[in-house]
N, C-alpha and C positions, 0 to 999 in steps of 0.2 A: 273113698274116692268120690267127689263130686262132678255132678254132671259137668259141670264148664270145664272140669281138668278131663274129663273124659272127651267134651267135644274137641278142645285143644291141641290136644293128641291127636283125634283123625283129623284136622285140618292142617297141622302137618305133615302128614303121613299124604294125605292130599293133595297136599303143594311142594314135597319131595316128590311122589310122583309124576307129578306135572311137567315139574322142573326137567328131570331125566327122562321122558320124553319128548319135549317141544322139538329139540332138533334134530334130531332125525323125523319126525313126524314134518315139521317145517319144510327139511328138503325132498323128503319124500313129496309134498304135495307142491312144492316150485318145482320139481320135473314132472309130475303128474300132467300139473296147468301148462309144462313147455309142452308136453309129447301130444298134448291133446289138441293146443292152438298149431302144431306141425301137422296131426294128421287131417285136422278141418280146413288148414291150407292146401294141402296137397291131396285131400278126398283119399288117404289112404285108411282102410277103414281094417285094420287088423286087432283084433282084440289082444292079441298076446305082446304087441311093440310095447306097449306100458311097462311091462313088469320087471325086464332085466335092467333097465335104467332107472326103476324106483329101488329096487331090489342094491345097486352099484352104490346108489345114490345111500342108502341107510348104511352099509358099509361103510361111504367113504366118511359119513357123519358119525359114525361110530370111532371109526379110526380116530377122528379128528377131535372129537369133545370125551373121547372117553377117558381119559386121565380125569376132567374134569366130575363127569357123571359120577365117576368109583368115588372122588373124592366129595361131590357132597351124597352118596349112600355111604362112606364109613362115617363122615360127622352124622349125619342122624341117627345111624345106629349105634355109634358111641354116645349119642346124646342119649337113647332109650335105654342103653344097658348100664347106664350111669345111673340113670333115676329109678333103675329098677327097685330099689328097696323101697320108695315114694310110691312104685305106680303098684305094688302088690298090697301094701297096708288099704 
């Protein structure tokens, strides 16, 4: 196994987890940035207002992309346990 076929692989593995994080990390941080321009409008200064609308917020991103997410972690994992005779030699 050479190094490029080794670096190859975790730049995949990389950019699959990337990939299946962004949105929810995305929504989570476009309600983060809304509750935070709400509470410095209105001076409400409650540390705990953040969390149950970030928290709703990855839910509902979940709900929502996760047919997608499952579907690119089974391709990649069918792609790795496909080449598994390649990646063990």
């Amino acid at each position: 196994m050479s190094t490029e076929f080794v670096l190859s692989i975790a730049r995949e593995a990389l950019t699959t987890a990337l990939l299946l994080a962004a949105p929810v990390l995305g929504l989570s941080l476009v309600v983060g940035v809304a509750i935070s321009i709400f509470q410095a409008t209105t001076q409400i200064q409650e540390q705990t207002l953040t969390f149950v609308p970030k928290i709703l917020a990855a839910l509902v991103g979940i709900l929502f992309f996760g047919a997608w997410m499952l579907n690119t972690l089974v391709t990649y994992a069918a792609g790795i346990f496909g080449n598994l005779a390649t990646l063990v030699r």
